[in-house]
N, C-alpha and C positions, 0 to 999 in steps of 0.2 A: 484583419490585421494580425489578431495574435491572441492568447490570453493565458493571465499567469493572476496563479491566485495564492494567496498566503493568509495561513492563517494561528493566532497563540491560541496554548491549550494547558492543561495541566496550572492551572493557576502561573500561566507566565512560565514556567520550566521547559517548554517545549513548541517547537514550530511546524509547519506542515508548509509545502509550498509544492505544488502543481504549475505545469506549462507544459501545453501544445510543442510540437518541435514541425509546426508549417513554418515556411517561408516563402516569399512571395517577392516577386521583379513586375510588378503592376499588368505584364500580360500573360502572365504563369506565375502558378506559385505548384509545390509539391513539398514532403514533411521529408525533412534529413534527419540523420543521426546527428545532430549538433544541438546545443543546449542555451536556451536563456536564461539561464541561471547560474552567474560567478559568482567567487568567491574573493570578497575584497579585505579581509581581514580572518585572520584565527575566529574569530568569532561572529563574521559580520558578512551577509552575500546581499547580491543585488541582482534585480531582477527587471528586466529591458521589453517592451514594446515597443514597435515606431514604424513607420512604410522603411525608412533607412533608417537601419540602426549600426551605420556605420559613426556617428558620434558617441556611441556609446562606449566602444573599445580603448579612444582617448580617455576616457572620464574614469574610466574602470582602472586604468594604467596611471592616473594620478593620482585617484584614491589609495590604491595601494602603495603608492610612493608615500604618502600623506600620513597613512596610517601605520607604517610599517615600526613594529619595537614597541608599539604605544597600549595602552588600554582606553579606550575612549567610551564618555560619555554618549548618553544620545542624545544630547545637544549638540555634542563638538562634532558627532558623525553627520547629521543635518546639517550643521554649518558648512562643516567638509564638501558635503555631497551638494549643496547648495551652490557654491565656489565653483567647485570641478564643471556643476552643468551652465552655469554664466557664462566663465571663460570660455568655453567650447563654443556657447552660441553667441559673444560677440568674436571670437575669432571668426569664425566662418560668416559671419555678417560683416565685418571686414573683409573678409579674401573675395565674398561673391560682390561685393554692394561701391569700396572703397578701392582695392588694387587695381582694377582696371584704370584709372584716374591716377596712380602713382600714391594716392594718400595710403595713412594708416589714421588707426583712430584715433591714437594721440593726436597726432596735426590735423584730425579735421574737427578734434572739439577745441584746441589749441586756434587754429587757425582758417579755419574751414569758410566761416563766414566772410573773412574781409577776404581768401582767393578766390569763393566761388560766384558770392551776393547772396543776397538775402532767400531770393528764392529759390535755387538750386538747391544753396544748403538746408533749407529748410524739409525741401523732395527725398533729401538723401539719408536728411534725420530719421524722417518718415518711416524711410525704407529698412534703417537700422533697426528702431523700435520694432517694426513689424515682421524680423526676419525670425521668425521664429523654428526650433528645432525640432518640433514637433515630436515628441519623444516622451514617454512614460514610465516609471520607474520604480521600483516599488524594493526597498533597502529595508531589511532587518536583521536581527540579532539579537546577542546578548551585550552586558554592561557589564563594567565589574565584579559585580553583585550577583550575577546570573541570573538577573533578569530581563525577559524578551522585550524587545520594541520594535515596533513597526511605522511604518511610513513611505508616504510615493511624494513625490515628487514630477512635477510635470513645468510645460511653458509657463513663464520667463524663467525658472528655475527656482520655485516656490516649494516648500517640503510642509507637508503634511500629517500629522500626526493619527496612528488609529491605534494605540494599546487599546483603546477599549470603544468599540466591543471586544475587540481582537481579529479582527480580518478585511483585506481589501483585496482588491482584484484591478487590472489593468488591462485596454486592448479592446478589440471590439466584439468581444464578449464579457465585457465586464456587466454589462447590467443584467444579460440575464445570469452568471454566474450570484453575483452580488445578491440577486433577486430571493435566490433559494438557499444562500446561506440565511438570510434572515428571516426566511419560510423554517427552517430548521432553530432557531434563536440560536446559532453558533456563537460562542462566547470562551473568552481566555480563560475560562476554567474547566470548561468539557474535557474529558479524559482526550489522550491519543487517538485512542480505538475512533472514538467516535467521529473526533474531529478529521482523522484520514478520511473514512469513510461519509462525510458532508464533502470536503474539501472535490473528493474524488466527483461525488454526483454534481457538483458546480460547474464544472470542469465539461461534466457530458452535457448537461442542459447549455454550457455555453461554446459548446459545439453545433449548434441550431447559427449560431452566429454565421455573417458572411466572415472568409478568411477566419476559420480557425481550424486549428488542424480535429482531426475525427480521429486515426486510426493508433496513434504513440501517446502518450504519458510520460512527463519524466515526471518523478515525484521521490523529494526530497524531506526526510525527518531529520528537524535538529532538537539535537539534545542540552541541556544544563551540561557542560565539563566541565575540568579545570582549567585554571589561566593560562598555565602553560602548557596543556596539550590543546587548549582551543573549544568549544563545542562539538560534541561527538555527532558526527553525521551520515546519515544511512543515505545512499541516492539508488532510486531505482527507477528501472524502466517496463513500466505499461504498457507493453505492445502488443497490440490482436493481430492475432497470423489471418491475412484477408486473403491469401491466394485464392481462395476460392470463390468464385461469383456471386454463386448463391448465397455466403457465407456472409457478404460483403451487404448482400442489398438486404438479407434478414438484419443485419446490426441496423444499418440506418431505419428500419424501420421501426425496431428497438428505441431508436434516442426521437421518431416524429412522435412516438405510443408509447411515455413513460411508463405507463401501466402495465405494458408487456414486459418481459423477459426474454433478451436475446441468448441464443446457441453458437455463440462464437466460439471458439479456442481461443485460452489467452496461457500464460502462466502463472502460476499455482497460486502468485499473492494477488494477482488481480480475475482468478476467476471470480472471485467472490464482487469484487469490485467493478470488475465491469458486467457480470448475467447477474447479477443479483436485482429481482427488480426494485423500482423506486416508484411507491406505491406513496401519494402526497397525502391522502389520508390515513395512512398507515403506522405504526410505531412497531406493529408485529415483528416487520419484516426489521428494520433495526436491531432488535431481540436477538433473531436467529442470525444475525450474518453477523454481525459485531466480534463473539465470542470468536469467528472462524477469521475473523481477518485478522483480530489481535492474534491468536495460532500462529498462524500463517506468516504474518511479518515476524513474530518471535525468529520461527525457524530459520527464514530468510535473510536476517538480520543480525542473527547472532545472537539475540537476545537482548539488543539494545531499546 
């Protein structure tokens, strides 16, 4: 399906979020230039899994209405986000379940029973309950205060909380991504450096996953700003040049033999991040590659 991982660092000052850019129509999928990861607030993005993540663009498009002018708590963003994904999944559990028959949902929990009888209405309850959106969703940010929160959100439109440890992951690479961020004890106070650098290696081990993409990275760093210019945000793109055949089947064999280190070409902020090996006994190799990614993204990023 998909996988988007997010994670605090820096004692809460700072976010890290990773996503695959595969997409998939159940008898093809291929990785585009397009991104799971919006921006619903100066301070606040959201981040989308689902076989059809066509509910999500409504949900994203009311929150933003919702939120707009405001500073919101992360209770009220939760409640928000809570709201936004209901509505969406009893509308469309209306339009598939109820319009064919002329109803809406008002008149069939109004009136449903004495038009239909007992057991029809009862079939159609059913169906309502179980229409589920199947969609996962993973919302974070800052708070007034400029501190980070995190949380997913999944069916019937349940919201989640994970500040602490500080990271979750969604899609069908979530467990093994999940897997090795707590093989690493990733935690809301690891520096940046480090935390890109786990966030990144989750990302490849849950590309072992069916449906997720291998070959792009987007990855996004937010930062503590101000109110009114919003959290300062760096977004970049991960992308190994695979024209080449051989190039292509040395990486994959790179991400089946953690222990190896692939010779792909990438650019400059992710050579480090993606041939660096990821050696599960090791802490050496975090040592030496750390200092060069924080470099690296310095230069890349302006310095944020």
């Amino acid at each position: 399906m998909t996988i988007c991982i997010a994670a605090l660092c820096e004692n809460r000052s700072g976010i890290v979020l990773a996503a695959d850019r595969k997409v998939g129509a159940g008898f093809s999928e291929a990785e585009f230039n397009t991104s799971k990861i919006s921006q619903i607030h100066d301070n606040w993005w959201v981040m989308m899994a689902a076989n059809d993540i066509s509910p999500v663009f409504t949900m994203v498009d009311k929150l933003r209405i919702a939120l707009a002018g405001r500073e919101p708590t992360a209770n009220e963003i939760a409640a928000q986000v809570e709201e936004a994904y209901r509505e969406e999944r009893q509308s469309r559990a209306e339009t598939a379940i109820l319009s064919p028959i002329g109803m809406t949902l008002d008149g069939f929990v109004a009136n449903g029973r004495a038009q239909l009888g007992d057991s029809i209405f009862e079939r159609f309850q059913f169906g309502i309950s179980g229409h589920g959106l199947q969609v996962q969703l993973i919302v974070t940010g800052f708070d007034a205060d400029g501190l980070a929160h995190l949380m997913s959100v999944s069916d019937p439109g349940q919201a989640s909380r994970f500040d602490n440890p500080g990271f979750c992951a969604i899609g069908s690479g979530a467990f093994n991504a999940l897997s090795f961020l707590y093989y690493r004890q990733q935690d809301n106070t690891d520096p940046l450096w480090a935390s890109i650098y786990h966030v990144n290696e989750a990302k490849i081990f849950a590309s072992m996953a069916p449906g997720v993409g291998i070959w792009d990275t987007e990855l996004i760093v937010l930062r503590t700003g101000s109110h009114r210019d919003g959290c300062r945000h760096t977004r970049l793109r991960l992308s190994t040049n695979c024209g080449d055949r051989k190039e292509r089947r040395g990486y994959q064999r790179a991400l089946n033999r953690p222990s190896r280190t692939s010779s792909v070409r990438s650019s400059s902020i992710c050579r480090y991040l993606k041939t660096s090996p990821i050696r599960l006994r090791s802490k050496v190799t975090r040592a030496k590659v750390l200092p060069q990614i924080r470099s690296l993204f310095q230069k890349c990023s302006g310095g944020c």
